[in-house]
C-alpha positions as protocol buffer text, in pm:
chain_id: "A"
residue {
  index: 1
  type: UNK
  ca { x: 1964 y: -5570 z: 5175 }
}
residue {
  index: 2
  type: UNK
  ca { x: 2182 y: -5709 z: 5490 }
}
residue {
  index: 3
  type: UNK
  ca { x: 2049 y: -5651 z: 5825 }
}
residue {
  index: 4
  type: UNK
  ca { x: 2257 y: -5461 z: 6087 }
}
residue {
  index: 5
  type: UNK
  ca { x: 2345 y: -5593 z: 6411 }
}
residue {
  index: 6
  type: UNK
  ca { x: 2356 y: -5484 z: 6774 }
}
residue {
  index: 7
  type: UNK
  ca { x: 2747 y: -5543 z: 6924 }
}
residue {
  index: 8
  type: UNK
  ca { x: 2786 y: -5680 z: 7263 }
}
residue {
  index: 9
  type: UNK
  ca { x: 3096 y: -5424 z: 7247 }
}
residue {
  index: 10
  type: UNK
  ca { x: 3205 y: -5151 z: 7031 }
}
residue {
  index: 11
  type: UNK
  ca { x: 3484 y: -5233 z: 6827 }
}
residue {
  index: 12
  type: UNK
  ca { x: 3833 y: -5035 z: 6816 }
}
residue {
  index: 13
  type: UNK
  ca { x: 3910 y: -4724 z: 6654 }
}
residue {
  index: 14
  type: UNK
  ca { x: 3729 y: -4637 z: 6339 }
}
residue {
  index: 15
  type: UNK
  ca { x: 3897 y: -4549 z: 6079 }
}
residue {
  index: 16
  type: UNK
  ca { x: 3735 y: -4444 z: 5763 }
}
residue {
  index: 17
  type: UNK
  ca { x: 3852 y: -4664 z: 5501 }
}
residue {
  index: 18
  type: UNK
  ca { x: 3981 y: -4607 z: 5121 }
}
residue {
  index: 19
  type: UNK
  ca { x: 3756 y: -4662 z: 4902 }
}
residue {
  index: 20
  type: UNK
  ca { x: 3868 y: -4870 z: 4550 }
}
residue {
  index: 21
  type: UNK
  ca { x: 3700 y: -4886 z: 4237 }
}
residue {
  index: 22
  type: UNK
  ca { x: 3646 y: -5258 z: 4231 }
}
residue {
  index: 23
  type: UNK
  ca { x: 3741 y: -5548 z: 4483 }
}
residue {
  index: 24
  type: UNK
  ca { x: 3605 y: -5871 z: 4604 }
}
residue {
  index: 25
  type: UNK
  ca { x: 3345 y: -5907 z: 4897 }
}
residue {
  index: 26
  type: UNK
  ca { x: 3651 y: -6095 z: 5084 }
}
residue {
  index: 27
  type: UNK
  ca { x: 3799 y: -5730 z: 5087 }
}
residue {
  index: 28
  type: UNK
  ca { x: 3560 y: -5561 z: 5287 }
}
residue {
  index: 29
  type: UNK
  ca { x: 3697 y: -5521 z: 5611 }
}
residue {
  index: 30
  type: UNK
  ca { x: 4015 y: -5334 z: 5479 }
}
residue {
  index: 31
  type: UNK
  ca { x: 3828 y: -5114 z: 5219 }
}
residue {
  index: 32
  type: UNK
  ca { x: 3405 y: -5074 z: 5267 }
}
residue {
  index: 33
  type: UNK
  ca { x: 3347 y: -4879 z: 4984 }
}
residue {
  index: 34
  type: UNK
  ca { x: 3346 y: -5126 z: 4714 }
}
residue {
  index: 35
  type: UNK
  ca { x: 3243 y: -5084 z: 4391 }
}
residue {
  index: 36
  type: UNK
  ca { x: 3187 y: -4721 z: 4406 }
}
residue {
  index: 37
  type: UNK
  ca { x: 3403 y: -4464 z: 4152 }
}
residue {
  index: 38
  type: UNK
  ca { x: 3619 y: -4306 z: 4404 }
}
residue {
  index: 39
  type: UNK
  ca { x: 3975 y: -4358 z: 4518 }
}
residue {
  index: 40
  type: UNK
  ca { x: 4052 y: -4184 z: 4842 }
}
residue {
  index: 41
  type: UNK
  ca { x: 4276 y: -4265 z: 5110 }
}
residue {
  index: 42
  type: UNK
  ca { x: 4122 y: -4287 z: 5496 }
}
residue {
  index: 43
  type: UNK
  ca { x: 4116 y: -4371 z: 5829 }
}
residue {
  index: 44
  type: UNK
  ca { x: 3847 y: -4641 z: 5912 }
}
residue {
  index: 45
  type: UNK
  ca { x: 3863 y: -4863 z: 6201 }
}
residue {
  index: 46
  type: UNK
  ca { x: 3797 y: -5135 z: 6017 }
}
residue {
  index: 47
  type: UNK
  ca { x: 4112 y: -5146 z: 5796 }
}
residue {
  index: 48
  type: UNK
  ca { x: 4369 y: -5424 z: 5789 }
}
residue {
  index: 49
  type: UNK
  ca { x: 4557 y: -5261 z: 6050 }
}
residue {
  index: 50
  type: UNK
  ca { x: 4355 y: -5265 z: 6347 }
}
residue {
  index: 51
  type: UNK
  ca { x: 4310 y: -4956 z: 6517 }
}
residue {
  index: 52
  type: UNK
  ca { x: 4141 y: -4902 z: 6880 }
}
residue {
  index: 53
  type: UNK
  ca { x: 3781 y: -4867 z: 6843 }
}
residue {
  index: 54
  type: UNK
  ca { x: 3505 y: -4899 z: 6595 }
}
residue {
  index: 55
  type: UNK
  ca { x: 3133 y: -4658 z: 6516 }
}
residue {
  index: 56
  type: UNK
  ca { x: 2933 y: -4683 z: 6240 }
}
residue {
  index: 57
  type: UNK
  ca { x: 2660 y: -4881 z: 5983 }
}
residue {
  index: 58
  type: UNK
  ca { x: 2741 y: -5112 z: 5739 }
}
residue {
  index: 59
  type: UNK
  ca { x: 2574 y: -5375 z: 5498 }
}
residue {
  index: 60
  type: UNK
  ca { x: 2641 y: -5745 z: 5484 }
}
residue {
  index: 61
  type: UNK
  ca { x: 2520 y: -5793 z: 5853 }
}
residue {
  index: 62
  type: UNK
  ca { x: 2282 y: -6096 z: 6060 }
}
residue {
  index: 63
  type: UNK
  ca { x: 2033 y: -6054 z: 6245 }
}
residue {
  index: 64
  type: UNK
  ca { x: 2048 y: -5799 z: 6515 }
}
residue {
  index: 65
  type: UNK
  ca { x: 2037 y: -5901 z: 6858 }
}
residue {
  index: 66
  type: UNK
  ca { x: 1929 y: -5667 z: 7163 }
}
residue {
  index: 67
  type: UNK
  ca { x: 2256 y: -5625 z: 7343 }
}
residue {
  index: 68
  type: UNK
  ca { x: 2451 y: -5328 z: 7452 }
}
residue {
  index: 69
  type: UNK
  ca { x: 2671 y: -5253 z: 7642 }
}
residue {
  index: 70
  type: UNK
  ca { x: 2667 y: -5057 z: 7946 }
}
residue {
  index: 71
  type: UNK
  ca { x: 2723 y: -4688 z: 7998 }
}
residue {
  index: 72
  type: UNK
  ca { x: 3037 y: -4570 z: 8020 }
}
residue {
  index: 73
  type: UNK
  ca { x: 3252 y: -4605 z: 8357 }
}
residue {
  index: 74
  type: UNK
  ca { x: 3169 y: -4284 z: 8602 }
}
residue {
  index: 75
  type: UNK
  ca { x: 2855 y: -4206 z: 8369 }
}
residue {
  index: 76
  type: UNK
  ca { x: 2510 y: -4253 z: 8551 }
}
residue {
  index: 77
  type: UNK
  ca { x: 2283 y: -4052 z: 8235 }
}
residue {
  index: 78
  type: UNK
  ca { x: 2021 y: -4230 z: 8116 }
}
residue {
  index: 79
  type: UNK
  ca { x: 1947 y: -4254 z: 7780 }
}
residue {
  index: 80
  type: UNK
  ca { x: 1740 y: -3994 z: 7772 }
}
residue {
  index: 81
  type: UNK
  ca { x: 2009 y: -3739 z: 7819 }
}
residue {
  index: 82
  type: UNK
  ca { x: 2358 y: -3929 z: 7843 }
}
residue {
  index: 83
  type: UNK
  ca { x: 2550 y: -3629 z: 7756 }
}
residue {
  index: 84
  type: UNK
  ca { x: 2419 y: -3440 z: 8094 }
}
residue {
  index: 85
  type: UNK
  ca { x: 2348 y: -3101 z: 7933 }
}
residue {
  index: 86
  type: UNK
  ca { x: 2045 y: -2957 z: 7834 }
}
residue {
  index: 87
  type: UNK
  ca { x: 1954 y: -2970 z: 7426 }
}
residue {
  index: 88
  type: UNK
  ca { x: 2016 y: -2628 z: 7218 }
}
residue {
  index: 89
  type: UNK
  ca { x: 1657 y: -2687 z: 7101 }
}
residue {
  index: 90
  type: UNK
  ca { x: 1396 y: -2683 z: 7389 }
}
residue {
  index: 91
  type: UNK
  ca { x: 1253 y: -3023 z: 7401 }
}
residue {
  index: 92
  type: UNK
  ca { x: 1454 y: -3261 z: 7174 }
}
residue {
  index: 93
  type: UNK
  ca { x: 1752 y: -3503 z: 7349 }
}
residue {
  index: 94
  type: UNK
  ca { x: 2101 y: -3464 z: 7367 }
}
residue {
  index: 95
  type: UNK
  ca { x: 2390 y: -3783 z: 7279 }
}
residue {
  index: 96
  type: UNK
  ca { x: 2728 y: -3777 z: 7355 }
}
residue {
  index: 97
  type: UNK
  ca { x: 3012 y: -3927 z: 7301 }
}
residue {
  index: 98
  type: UNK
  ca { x: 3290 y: -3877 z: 7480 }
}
residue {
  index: 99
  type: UNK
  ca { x: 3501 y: -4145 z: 7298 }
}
residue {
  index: 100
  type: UNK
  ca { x: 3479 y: -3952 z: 6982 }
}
residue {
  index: 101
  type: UNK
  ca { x: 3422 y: -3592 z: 7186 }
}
residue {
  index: 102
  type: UNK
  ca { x: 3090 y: -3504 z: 6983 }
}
residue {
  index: 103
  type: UNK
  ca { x: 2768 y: -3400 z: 7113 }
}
residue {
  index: 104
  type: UNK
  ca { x: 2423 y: -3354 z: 6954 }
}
residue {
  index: 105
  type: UNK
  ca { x: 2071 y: -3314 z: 7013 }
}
residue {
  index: 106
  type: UNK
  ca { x: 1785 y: -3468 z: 6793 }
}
residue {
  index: 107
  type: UNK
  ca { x: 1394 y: -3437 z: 6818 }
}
residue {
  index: 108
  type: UNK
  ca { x: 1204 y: -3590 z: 7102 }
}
residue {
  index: 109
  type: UNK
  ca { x: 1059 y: -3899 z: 7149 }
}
residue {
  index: 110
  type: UNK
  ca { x: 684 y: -3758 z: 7053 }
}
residue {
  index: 111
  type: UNK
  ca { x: 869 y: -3683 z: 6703 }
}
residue {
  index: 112
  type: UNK
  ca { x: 960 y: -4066 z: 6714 }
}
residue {
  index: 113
  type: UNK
  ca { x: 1303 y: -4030 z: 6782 }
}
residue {
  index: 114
  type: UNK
  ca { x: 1522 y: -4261 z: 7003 }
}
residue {
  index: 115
  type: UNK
  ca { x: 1871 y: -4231 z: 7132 }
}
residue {
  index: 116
  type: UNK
  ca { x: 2057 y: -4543 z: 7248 }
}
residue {
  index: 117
  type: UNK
  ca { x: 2317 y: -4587 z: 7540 }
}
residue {
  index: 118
  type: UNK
  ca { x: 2642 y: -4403 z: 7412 }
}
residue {
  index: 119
  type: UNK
  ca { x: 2829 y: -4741 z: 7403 }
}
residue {
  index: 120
  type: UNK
  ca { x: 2595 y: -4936 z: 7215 }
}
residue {
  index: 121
  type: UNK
  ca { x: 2753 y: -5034 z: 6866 }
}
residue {
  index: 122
  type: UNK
  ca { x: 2543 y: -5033 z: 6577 }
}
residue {
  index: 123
  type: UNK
  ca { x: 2721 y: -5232 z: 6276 }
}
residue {
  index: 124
  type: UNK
  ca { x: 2706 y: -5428 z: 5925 }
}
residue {
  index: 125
  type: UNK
  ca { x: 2932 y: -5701 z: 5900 }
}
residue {
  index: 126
  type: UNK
  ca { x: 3017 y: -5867 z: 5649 }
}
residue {
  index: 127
  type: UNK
  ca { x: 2949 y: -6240 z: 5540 }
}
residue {
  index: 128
  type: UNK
  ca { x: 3251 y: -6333 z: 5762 }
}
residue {
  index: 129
  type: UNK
  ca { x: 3056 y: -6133 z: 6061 }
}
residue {
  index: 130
  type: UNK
  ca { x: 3333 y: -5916 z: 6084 }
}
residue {
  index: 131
  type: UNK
  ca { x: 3211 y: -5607 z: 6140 }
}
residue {
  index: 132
  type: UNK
  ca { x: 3249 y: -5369 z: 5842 }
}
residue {
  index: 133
  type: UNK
  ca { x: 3121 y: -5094 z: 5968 }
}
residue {
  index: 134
  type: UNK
  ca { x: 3009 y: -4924 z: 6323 }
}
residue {
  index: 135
  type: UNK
  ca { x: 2919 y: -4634 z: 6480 }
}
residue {
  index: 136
  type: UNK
  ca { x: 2809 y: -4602 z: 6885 }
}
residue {
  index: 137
  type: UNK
  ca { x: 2661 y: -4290 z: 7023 }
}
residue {
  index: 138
  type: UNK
  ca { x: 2357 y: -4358 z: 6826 }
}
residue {
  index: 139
  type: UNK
  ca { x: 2002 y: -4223 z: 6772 }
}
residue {
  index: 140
  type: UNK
  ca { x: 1664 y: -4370 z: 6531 }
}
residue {
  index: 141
  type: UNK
  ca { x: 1417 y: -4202 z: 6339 }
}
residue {
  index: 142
  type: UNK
  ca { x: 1112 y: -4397 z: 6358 }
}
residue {
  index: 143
  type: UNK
  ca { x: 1293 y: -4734 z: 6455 }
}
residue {
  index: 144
  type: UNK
  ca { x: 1082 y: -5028 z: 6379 }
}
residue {
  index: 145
  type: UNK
  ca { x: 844 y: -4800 z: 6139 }
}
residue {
  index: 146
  type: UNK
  ca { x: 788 y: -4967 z: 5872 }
}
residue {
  index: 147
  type: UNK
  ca { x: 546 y: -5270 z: 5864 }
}
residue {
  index: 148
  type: UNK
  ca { x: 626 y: -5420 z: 5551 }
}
residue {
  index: 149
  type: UNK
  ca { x: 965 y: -5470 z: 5717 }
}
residue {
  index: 150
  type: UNK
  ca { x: 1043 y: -5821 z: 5751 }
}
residue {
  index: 151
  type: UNK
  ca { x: 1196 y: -5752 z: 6119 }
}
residue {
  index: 152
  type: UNK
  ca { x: 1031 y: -5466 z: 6220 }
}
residue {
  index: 153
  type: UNK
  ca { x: 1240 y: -5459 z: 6526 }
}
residue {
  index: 154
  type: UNK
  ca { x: 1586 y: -5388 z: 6366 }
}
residue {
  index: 155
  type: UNK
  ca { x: 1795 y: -5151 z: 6510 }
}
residue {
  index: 156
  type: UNK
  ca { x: 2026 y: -4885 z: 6269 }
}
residue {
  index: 157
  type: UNK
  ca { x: 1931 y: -5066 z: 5956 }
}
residue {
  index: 158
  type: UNK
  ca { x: 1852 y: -4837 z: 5656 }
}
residue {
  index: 159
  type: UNK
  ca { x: 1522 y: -4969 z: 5510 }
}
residue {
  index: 160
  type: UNK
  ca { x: 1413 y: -5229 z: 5747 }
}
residue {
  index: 161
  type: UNK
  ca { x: 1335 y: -5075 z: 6065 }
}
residue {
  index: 162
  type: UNK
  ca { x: 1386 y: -4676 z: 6059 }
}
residue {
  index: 163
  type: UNK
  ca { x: 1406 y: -4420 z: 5835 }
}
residue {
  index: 164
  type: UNK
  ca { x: 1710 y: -4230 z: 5959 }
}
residue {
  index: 165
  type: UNK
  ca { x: 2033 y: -4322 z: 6201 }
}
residue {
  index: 166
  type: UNK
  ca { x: 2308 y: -4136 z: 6321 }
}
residue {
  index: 167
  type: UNK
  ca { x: 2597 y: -4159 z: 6560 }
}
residue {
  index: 168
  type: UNK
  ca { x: 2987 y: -4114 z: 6580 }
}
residue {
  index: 169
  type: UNK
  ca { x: 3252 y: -4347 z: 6431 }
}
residue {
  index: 170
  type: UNK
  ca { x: 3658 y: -4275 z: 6379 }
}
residue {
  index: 171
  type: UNK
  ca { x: 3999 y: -4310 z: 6595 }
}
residue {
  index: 172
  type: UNK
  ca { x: 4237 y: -4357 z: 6339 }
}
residue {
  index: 173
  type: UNK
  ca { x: 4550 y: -4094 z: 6201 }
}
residue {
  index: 174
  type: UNK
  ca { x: 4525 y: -4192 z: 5855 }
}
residue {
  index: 175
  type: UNK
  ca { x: 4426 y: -3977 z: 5523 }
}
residue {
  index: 176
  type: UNK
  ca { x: 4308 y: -3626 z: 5593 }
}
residue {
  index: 177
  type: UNK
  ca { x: 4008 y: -3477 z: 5778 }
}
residue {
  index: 178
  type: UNK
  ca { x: 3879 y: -3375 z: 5400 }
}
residue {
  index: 179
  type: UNK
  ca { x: 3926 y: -3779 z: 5264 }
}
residue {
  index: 180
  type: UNK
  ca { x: 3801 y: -3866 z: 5608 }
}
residue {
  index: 181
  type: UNK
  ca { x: 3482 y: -3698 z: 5566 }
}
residue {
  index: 182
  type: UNK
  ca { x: 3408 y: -3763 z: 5189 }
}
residue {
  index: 183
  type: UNK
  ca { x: 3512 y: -4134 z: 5325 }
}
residue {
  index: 184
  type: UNK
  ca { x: 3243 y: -4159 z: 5573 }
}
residue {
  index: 185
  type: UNK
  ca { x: 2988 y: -4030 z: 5376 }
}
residue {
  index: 186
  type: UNK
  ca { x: 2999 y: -4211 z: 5102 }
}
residue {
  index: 187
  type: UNK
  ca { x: 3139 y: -4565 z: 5317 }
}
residue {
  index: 188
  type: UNK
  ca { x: 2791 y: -4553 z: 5497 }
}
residue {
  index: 189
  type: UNK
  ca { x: 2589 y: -4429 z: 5171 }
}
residue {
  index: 190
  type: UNK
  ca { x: 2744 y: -4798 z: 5070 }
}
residue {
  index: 191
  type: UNK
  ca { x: 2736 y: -4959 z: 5320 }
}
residue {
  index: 192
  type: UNK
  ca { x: 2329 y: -4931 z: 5427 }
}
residue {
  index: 193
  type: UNK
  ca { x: 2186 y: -4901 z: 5128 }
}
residue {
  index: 194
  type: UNK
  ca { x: 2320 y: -5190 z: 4921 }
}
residue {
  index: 195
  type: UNK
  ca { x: 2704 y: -5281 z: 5027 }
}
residue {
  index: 196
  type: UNK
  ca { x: 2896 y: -5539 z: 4762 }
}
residue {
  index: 197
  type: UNK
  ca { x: 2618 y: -5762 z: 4703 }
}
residue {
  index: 198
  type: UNK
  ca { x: 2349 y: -5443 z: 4578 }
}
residue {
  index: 199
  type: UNK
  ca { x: 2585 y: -5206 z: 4514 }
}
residue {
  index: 200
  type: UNK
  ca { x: 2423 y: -4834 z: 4528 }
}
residue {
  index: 201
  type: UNK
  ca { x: 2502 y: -4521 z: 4275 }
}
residue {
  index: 202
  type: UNK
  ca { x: 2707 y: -4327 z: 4505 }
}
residue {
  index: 203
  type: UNK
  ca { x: 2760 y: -3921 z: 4435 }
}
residue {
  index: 204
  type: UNK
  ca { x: 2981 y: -3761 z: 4725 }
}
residue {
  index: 205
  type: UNK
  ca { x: 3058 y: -3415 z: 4738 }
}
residue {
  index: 206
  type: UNK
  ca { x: 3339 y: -3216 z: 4757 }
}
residue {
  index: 207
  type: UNK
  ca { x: 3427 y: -3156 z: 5163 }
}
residue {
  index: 208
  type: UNK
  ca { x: 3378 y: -2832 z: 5262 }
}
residue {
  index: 209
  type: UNK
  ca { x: 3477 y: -2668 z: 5572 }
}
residue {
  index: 210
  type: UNK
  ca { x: 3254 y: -2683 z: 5929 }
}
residue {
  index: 211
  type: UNK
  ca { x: 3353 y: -2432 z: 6183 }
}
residue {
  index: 212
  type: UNK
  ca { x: 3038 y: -2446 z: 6430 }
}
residue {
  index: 213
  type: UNK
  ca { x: 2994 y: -2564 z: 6791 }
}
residue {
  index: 214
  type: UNK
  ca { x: 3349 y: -2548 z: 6844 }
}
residue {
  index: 215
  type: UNK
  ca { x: 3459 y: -2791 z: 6559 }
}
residue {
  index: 216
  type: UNK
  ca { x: 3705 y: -2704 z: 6309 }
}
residue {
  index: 217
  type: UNK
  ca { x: 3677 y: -2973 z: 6103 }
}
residue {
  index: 218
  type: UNK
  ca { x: 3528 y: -3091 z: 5764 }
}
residue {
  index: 219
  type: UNK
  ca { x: 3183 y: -3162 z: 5638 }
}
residue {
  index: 220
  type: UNK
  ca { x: 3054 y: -3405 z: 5297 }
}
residue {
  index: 221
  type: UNK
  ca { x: 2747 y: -3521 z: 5147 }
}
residue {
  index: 222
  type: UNK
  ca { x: 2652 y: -3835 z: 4975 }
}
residue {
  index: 223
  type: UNK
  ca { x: 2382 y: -3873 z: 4763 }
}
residue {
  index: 224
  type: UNK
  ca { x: 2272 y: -4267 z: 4745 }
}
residue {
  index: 225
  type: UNK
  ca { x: 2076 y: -4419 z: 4444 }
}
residue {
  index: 226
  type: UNK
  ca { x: 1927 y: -4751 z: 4558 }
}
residue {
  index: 227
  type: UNK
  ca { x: 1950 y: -5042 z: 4277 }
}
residue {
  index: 228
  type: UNK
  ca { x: 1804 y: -5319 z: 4468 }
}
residue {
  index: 229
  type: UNK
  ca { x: 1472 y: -5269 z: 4642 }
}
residue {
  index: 230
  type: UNK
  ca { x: 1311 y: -5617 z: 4720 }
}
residue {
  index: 231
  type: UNK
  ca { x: 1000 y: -5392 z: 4926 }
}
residue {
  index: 232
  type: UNK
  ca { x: 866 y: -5065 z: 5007 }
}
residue {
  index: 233
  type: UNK
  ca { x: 1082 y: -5058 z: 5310 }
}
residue {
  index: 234
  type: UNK
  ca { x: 1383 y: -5002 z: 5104 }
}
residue {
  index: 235
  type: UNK
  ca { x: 1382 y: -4647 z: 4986 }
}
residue {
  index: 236
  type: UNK
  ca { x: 1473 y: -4526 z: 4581 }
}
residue {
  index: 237
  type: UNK
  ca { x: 1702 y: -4312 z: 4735 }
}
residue {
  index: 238
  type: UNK
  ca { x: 1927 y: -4225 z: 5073 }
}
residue {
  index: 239
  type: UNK
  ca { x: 2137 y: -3895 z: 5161 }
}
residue {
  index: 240
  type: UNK
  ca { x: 2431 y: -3908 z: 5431 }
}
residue {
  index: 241
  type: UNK
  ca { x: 2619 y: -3584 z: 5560 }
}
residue {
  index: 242
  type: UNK
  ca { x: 2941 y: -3669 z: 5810 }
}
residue {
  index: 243
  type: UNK
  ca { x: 3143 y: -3401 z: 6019 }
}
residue {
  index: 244
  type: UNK
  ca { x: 3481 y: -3458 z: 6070 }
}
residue {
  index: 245
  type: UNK
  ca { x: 3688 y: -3365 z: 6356 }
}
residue {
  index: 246
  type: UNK
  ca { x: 4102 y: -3374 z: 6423 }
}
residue {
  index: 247
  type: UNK
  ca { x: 4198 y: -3386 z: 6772 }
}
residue {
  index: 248
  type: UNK
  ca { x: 4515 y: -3232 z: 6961 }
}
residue {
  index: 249
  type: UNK
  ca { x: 4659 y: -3629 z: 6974 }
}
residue {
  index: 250
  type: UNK
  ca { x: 4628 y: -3664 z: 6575 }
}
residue {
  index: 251
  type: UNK
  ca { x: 4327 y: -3868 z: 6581 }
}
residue {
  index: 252
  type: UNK
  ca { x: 4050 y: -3809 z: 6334 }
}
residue {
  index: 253
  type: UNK
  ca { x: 3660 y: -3857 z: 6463 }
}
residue {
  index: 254
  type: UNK
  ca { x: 3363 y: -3817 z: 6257 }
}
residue {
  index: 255
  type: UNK
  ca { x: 2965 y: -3789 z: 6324 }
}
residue {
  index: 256
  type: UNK
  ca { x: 2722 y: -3902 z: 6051 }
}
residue {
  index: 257
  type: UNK
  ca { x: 2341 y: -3910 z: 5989 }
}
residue {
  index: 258
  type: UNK
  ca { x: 2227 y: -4141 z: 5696 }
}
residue {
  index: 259
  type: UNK
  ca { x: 1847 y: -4110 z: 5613 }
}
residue {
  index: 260
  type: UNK
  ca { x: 1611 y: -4242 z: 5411 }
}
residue {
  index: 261
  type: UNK
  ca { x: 1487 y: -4028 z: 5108 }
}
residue {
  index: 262
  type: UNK
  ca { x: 1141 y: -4064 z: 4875 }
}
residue {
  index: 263
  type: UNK
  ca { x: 950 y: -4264 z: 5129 }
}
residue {
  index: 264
  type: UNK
  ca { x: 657 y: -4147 z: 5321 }
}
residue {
  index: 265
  type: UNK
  ca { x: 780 y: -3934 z: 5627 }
}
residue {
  index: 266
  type: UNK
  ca { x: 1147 y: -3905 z: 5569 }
}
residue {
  index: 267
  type: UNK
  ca { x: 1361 y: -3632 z: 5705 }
}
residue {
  index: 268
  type: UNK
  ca { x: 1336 y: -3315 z: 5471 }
}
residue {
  index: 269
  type: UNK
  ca { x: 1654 y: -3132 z: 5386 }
}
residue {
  index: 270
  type: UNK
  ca { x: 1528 y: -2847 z: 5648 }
}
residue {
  index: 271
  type: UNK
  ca { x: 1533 y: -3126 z: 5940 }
}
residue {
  index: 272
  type: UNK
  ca { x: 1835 y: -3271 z: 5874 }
}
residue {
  index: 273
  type: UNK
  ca { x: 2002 y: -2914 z: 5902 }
}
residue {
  index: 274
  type: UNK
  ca { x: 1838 y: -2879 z: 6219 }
}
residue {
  index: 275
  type: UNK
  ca { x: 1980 y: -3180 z: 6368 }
}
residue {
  index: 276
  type: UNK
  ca { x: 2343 y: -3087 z: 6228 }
}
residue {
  index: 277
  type: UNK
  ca { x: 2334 y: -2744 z: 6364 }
}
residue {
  index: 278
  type: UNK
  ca { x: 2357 y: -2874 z: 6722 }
}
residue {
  index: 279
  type: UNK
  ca { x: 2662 y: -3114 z: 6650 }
}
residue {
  index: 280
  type: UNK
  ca { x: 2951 y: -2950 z: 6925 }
}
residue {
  index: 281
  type: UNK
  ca { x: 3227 y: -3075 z: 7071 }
}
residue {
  index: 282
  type: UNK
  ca { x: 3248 y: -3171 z: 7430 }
}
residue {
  index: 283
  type: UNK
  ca { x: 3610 y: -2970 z: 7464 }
}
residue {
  index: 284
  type: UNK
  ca { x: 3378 y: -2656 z: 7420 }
}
């Protein structure tokens, strides 16, 4: 499994992308989800037409270096709380991101959870480096957790360092929000747990509607079977849910969580609902 990377700078725009049924690695870029049985149409940053600005994971990456960049301009939050606001649950920390206008809240850091600066980038690239995949407004679940991990250290990589990431990705006007958010679920179900080279058994759901915390926008599911596990860092099996979001200016956004499954403390179903449940918008 490829090993995620820290940018020195977001990228542009994410779009999510459409996903073929078979390509070449040299494809990447324009379409992530290679290899898996879908054919939907999308808007992901990282298409041939570059778009403005780049969020989310993806596989094919080196090796992650410990650069971010800093906090937004006119933002003085720490990381701790770069949104400003207090959490909807009493003791856990709030993200935001005010590029893609979401806001969350996860566990504290006594539950092992970590938020990063809202413009850190997280991404997979490719064996070009190109990034594939990115998403910035991040947060970990037990980053660096597992010792068997040859870099124990990694940051946003499924299987070597943490057992759960999530974090905001989108920009583009292409596709709908329902392809956008079957898209992103099943792009980063690809993309960090296997990508072209491992390619997972990818099952994404129908998109359903999400109406809460002042989204109207879309939500999907992918279940991810692993096929490659080289050691017990590497889990037999992932899930990833995405929100998607339309703004007023035509631009589609999306939030995703992508966590480990079948491995000793992974998030439970009931957790992950938690988390999702205090996804908002920062129009609200």
């Amino acid at each position: 499994m490829s090993q995620s990377k820290i940018l020195d700078r977001p990228a542009q725009h994410e779009q999510s992308t459409r996903i073929p049924s078979r390509r070449k690695k040299a494809t990447l870029i324009a379409a992530v989800g290679i290899g898996m049985a879908l054919a939907l149409s999308g808007c992901n940053e990282t298409g041939k037409s570059k778009s403005k600005d780049k969020d989310t994971d993806a596989a094919g990456s080196k090796q992650p270096s410990a650069k971010s960049k800093a906090p937004s301009e006119g933002s003085s939050k720490s990381p701790g709380s770069p949104s400003g606001k207090l959490p909807l649950v009493k003791g856990w920390q709030t993200q935001t991101s005010q590029k893609h206008h979401f806001r969350y809240d996860v566990p504290g850091k006594a539950k092992k959870w970590k938020i990063l600066e809202e413009n850190t980038a997280l991404s997979y690239t490719g064996k070009d480096g190109k990034p594939i995949v990115v998403m910035t407004a991040a947060g970990n679940y037990r980053e660096g957790g597992c010792a068997s991990s040859p870099n124990p250290k990694a940051i946003g990589e499924a299987g070597k360092g943490q057992l759960a990431t999530v974090g905001t990705t989108g920009g583009g006007k292409t596709g709908s929000l329902q392809e956008n958010a079957r898209n992103w679920a099943g792009n980063w179900g690809f993309a960090a747990y296997g990508g072209e080279d491992h390619k997972p058994k990818i099952k994404v759901t129908k998109a359903k509607p999400w109406n809460k915390g002042g989204i109207n926008g879309y939500t999907a599911t992918a279940e991810v079977t692993v096929t490659h596990r080289p050691g017990s860092c590497v889990p037999p099996k992932a899930v990833v849910h995405s929100i998607a979001q339309k703004l007023p200016d035509g631009t589609m956004h999306g939030w995703v969580i992508y966590a480990d499954q079948g491995v000793p403390k992974a998030l439970k179903a009931a957790e992950i609902k938690k988390i999702m449940s205090t996804v908002r918008s920062t129009d609200g």
